[in-house]
C-alpha positions as CSV (number, residue, x, y, z in Angstrom):
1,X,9.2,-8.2,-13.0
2,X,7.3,-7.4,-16.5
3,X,3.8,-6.7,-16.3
4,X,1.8,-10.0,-18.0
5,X,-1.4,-9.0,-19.8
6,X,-3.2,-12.2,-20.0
7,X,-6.9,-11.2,-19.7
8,X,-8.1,-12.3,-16.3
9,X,-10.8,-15.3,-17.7
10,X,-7.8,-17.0,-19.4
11,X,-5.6,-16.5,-15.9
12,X,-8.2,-18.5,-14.0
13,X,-9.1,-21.7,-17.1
14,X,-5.8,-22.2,-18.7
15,X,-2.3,-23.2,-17.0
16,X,-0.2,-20.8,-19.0
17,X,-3.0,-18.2,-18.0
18,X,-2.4,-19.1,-14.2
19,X,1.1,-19.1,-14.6
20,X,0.5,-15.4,-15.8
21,X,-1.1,-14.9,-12.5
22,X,1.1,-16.3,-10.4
23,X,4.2,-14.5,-11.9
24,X,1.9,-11.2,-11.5
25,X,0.7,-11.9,-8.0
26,X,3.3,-14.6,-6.1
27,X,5.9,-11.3,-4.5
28,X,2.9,-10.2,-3.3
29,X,1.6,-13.6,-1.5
30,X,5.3,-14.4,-0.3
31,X,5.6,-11.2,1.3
32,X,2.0,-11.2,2.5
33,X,2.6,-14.6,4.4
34,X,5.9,-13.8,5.3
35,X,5.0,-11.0,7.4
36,X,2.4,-13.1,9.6
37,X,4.5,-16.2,10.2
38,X,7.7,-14.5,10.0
39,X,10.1,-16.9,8.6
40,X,10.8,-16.6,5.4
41,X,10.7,-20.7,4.4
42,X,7.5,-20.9,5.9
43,X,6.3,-18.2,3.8
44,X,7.6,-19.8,0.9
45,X,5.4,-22.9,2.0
46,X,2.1,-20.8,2.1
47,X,2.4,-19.4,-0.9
48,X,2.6,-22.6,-2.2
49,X,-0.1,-24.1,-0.3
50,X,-2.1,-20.9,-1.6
51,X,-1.3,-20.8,-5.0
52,X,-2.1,-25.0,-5.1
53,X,-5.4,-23.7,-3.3
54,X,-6.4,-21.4,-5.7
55,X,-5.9,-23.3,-8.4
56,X,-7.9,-26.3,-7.1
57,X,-10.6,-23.9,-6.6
58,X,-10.3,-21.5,-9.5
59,X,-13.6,-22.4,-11.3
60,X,-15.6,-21.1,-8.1
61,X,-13.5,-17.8,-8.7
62,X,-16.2,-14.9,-9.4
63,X,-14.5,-11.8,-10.0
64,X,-14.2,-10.1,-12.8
65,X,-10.7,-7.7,-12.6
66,X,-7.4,-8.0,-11.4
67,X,-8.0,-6.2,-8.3
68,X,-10.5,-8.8,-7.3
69,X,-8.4,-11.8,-8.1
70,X,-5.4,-10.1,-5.9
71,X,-8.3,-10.3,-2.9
72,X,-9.1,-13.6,-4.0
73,X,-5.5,-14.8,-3.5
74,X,-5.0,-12.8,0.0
75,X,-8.3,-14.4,1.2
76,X,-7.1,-17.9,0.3
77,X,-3.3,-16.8,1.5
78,X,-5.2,-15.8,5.3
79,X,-6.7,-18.9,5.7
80,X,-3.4,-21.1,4.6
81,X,-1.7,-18.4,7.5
82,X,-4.3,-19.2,10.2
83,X,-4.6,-22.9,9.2
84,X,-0.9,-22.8,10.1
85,X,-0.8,-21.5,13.0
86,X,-4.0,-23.3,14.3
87,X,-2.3,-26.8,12.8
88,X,1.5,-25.7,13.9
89,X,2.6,-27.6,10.3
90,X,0.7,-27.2,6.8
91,X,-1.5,-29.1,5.2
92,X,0.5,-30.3,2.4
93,X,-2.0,-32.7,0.5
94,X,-3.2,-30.2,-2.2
95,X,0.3,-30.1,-3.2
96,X,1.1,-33.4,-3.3
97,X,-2.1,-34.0,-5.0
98,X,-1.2,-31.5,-8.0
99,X,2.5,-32.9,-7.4
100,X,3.6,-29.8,-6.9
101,X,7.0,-29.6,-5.3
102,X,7.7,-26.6,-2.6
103,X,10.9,-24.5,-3.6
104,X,13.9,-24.8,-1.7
105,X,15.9,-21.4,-0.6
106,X,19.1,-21.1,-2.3
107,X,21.7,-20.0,0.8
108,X,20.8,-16.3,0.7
109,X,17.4,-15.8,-0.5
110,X,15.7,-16.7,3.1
111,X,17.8,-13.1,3.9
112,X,16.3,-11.2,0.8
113,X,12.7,-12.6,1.4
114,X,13.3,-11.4,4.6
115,X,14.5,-8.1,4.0
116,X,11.7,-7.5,1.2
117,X,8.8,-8.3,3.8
118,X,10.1,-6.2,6.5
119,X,10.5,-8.7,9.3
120,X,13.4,-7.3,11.0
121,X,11.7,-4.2,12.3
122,X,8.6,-6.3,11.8
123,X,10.1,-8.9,14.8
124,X,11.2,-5.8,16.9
125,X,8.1,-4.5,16.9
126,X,6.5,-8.1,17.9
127,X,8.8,-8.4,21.1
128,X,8.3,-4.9,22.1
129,X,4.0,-5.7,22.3
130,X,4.9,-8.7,24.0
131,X,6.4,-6.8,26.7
132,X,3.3,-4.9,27.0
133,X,1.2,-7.8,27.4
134,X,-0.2,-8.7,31.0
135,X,2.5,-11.7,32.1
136,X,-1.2,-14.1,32.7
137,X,-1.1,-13.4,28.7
138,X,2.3,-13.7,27.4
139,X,2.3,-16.7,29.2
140,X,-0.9,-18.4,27.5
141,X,0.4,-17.2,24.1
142,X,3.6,-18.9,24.7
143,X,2.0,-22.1,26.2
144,X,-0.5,-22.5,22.9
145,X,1.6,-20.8,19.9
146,X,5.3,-20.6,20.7
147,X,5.0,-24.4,22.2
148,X,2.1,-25.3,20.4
149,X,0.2,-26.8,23.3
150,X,-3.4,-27.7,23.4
151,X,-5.8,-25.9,25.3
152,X,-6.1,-28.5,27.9
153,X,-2.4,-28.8,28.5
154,X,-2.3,-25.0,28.7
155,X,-5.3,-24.4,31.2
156,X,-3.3,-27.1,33.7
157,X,0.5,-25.2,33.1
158,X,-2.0,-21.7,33.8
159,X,-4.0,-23.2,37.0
160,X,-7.4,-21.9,35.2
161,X,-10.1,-23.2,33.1
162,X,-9.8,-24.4,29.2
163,X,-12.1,-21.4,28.7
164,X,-10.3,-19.2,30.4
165,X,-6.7,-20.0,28.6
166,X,-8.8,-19.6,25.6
167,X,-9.8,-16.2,26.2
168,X,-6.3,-15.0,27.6
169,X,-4.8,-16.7,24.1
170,X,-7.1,-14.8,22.4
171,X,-7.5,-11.2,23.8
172,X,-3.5,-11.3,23.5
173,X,-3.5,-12.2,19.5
174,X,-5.9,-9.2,19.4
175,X,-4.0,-7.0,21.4
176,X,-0.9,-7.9,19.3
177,X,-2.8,-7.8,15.6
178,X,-4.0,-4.3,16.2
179,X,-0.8,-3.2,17.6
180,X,1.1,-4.4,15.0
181,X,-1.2,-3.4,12.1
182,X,0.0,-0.5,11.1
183,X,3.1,-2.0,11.0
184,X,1.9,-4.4,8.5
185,X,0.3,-1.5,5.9
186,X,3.6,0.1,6.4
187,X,5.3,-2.6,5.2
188,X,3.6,-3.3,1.7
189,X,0.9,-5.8,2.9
């Protein structure tokens, strides 16, 4: 990939100046969401979902440099990524409404995607934590994010309260995100 040179004020009010930015910055998004939802299609869909995002919003963009508009785009990528997984699907209505159209993976790129973000040591490292985790845990994590259960519906399978599911669900996202953390740096994102 060339390096594009379109000053960073032209980048954020012009198409072909957003373009620029998304040919500079879109590796960096995919591979950024990649890595958190691992699945490489899904990734492909929140970069689109950020990149439609960010240019809806670019006139209450601030920054000044590149560096700033790459933290922009990674603030904007973090929400589409925990939108997600709070939703369980994306919300795809800033796309339509641009009429942007999400890419489809020709037959092998899923595989490269995957291989440039990491996620095969990346997924190893994820079911090894699990194990770690207290069974009362693993269980609520599977309940609300592998099954995508509400909170209610999870608190009845676990015999406890709603908050109580709640804080198991959480305390075993935070063990997992600082475990895995390192592993993310590592990995380019």
């Amino acid at each position: 990939m060339t390096e594009d040179t379109t000053p960073l004020g032209a980048a954020l009010t012009t198409p072909e100046g957003f373009v620029a930015l998304y040919r500079r910055e879109a590796e960096l998004v995919l591979r950024f969401c990649t890595r958190r939802v691992l699945d490489a299609e899904t990734g492909v869909d929140l970069c689109a979902e950020t990149f439609a995002q960010a240019f809806r919003s670019r006139t209450g963009f601030r920054g000044s440099t590149e560096a700033e508009a790459r933290a922009w785009l990674l603030t904007i990528a973090r929400r589409q990524v925990a939108r997600y997984l709070k939703k369980g699907a994306l919300d795809r209505r800033a796309r339509e409404a641009l009429g942007l159209v999400t890419p489809v993976l020709d037959p092998g790129e899923a595989e490269e995607i995957e291989r440039r973000a990491g996620l095969a040591p990346l997924r190893a490292a994820l079911a090894e934590e699990l194990t770690r985790l207290g069974g009362d845990q693993r269980e609520a994590l599977r309940l609300r994010v592998v099954e995508e259960q509400p909170y209610p519906e999870v608190a009845r399978c676990l015999g406890v309260t709603e908050a109580t599911a709640r804080a198991r669900v959480s305390r075993g996202l935070r063990t997992l995100a600082a475990a895995l953390e390192p592993r993310s740096v590592e990995g380019g994102s």
